[in-house]
C-alpha positions as CSV (number, residue, x, y, z in Angstrom):
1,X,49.7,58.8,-38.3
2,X,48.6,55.7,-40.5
3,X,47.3,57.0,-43.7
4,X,43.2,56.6,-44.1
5,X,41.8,54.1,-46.3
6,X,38.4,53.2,-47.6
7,X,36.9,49.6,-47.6
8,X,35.1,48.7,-50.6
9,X,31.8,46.3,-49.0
10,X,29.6,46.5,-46.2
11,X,29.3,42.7,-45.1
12,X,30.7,39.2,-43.6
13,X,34.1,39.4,-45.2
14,X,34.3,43.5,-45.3
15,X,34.5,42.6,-41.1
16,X,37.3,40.5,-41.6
17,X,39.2,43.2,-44.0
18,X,38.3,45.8,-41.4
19,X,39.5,43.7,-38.3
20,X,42.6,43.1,-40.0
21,X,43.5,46.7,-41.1
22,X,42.9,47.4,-37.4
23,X,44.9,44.8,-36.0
24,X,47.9,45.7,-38.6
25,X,47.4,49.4,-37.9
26,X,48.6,50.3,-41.2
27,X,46.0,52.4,-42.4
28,X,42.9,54.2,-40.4
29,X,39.6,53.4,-42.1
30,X,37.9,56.5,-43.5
31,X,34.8,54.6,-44.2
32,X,33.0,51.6,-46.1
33,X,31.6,51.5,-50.2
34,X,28.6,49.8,-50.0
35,X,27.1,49.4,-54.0
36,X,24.2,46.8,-53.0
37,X,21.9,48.7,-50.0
38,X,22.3,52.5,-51.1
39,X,19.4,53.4,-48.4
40,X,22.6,52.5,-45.9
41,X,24.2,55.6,-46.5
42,X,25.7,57.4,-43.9
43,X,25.1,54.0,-41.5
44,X,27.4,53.2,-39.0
45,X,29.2,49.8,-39.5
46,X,32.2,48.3,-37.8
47,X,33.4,51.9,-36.4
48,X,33.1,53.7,-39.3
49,X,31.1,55.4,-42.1
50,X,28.7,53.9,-44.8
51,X,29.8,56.7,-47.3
52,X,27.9,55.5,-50.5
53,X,28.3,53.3,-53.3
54,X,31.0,53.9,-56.0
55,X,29.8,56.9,-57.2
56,X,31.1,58.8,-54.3
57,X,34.7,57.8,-55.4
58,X,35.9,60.6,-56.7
59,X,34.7,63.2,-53.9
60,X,36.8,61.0,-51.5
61,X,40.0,61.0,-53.8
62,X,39.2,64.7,-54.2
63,X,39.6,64.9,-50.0
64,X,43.2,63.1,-50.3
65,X,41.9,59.6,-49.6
66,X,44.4,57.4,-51.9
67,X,44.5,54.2,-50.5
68,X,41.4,51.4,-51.0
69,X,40.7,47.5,-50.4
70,X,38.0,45.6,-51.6
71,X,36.3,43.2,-49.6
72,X,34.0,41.4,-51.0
73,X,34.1,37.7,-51.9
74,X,32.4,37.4,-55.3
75,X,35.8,37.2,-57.7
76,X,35.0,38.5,-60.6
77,X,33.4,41.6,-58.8
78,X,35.7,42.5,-56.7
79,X,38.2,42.6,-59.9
80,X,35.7,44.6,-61.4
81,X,35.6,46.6,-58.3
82,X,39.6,47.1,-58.5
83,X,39.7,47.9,-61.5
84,X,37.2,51.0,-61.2
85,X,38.9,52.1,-57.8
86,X,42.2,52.2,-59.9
87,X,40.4,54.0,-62.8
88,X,39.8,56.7,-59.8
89,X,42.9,57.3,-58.7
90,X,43.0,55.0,-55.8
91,X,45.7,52.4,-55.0
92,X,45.1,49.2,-54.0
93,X,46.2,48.6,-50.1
94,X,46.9,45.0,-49.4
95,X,45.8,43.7,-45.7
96,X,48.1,41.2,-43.9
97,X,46.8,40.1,-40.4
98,X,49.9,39.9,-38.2
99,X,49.0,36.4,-37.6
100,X,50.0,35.1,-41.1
101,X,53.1,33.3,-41.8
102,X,54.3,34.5,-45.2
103,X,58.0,33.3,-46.7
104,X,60.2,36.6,-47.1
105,X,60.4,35.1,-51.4
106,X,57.0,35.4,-51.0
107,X,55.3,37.8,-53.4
108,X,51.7,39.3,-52.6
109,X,50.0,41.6,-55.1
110,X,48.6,45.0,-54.3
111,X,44.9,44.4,-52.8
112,X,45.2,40.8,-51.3
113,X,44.2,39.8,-48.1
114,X,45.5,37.3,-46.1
115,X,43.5,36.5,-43.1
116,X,44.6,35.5,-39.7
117,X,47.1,31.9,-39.3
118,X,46.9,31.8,-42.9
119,X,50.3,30.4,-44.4
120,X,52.2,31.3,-47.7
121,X,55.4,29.2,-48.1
122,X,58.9,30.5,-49.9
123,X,58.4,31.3,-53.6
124,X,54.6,31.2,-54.4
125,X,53.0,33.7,-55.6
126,X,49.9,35.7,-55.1
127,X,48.2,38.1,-57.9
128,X,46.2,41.2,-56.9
129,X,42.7,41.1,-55.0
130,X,43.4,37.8,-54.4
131,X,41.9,36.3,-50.9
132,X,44.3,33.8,-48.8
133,X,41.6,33.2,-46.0
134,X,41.2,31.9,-42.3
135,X,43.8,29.1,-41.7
136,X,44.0,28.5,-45.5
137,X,47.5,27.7,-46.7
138,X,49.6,27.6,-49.8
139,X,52.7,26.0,-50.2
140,X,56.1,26.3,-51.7
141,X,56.3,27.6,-55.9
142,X,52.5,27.9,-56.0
143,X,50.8,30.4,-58.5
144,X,47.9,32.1,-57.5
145,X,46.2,34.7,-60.0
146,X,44.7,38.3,-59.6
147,X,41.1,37.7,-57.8
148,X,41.3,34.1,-56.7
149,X,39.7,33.0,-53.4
150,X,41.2,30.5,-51.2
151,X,38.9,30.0,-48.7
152,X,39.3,28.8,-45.2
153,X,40.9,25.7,-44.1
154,X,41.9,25.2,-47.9
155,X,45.3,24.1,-48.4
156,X,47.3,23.9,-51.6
157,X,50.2,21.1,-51.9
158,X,53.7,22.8,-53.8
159,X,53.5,24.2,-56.9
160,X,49.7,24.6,-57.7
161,X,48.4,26.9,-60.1
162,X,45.3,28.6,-59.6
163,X,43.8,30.7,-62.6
164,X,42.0,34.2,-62.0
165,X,38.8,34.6,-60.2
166,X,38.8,31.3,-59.0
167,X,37.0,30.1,-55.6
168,X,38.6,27.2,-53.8
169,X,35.8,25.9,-51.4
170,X,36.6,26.2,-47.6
171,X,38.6,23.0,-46.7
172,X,39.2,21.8,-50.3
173,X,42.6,20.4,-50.7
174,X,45.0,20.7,-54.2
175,X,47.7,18.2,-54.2
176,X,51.0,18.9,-55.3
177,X,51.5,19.8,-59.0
178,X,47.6,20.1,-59.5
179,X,46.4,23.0,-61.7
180,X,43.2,24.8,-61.3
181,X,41.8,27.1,-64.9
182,X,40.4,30.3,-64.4
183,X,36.6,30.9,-63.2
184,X,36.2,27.5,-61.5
185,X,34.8,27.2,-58.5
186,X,36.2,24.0,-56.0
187,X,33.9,22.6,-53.7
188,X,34.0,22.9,-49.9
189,X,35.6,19.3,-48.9
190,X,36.8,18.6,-51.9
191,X,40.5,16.9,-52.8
192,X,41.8,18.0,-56.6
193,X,43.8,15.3,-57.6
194,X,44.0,16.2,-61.1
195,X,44.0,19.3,-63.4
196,X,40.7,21.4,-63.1
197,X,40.0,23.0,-66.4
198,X,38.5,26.7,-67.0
199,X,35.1,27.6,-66.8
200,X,33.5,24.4,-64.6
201,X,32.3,23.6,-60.7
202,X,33.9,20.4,-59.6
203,X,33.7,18.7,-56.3
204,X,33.8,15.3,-54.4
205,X,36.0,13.6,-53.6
206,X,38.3,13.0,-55.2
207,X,37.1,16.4,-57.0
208,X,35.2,15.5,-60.2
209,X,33.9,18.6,-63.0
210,X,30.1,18.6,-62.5
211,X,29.1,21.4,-65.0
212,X,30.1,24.6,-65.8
213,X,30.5,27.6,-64.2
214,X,28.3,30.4,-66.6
């Protein structure tokens, strides 16, 4: 019997997470975390449980609950969000939809998800929490760090580093070599053609750094 597991958010992208553990049949969902609408306690969403917000942690590890995912998109939060399930005792379950395409060199950190027909080519790498999304790919030698979002449609040419908690904008494109700091966020549509420093939004096309990203 799969071993249970608790999804950390209540909204778009927790449906995703919770479609894909389902799909995968890996784990059984015990129930969802949901920090931002506490008077949804004990509400039903996607199947299962609304069991609180994070303070109801430890009561679940205490029930011999040891496996969590968080599913939220906002990156530095749901790093945050890792960090504390950790803290408690949980491990971090990683979510693979059995539509992805991922190299066997490949290496995927504990608490990513990769969403369905997304591709990961032979020896990139992705950190933990990080989100390879709908139809996104990334290509051979890339570096993707702990809590970056690639978002759908994006794709990312060979070896492209992305920095933590970075958002690459649904459909964006990084050509090959390209380098991408930490906290930036890409624009939908965009195309990086250069290095993207830390700290800034950029878009256009090509991508261009607007302002930064406090």
């Amino acid at each position: 019997m799969p071993s249970k597991l608790i999804i950390w958010g209540a909204s778009g992208h927790a449906r995703v997470v919770a479609d894909i553990i389902r799909v995968a049949g890996t784990y059984e969902i015990a129930g969802f975390l949901d920090d931002q609408h506490p008077e949804h306690s004990g509400h039903q969403f996607e199947g299962a449980t609304i069991l609180g917000g994070r303070e109801c942690l430890a009561a679940q590890r205490a029930r011999g609950i040891a496996h969590l995912v968080v599913a939220f998109g906002h990156c530095a939060g749901r790093l945050e969000a890792a960090r504390f399930a950790t803290g408690a005792g949980f491990m971090l379950a990683t979510a693979i939809h059995p539509s992805a395409v991922i190299a066997a060199s490949t290496r995927v950190g504990a608490g990513s998800v990769i969403a369905a027909n997304a591709v990961v080519n032979p020896y990139a790498t992705i950190g933990e929490n990080a989100i390879i999304n709908t139809s996104a790919s990334v290509d051979h030698d890339c570096a993707i760090d702990e809590g970056v979002h690639i978002a759908p449609g994006a794709h990312l040419s060979g070896r492209v580093r992305v920095g933590a908690a970075s958002w690459i904008g649904a459909g964006a494109t990084i050509i090959d070599g390209c380098s991408v700091g930490s906290n930036t966020i890409i624009g939908a549509g965009a195309v990086v053609v250069d290095d993207i420093p830390s700290d800034v939004i950029a878009y256009g096309v090509p991508a261009r750094v607007i302002r930064r990203n406090e």
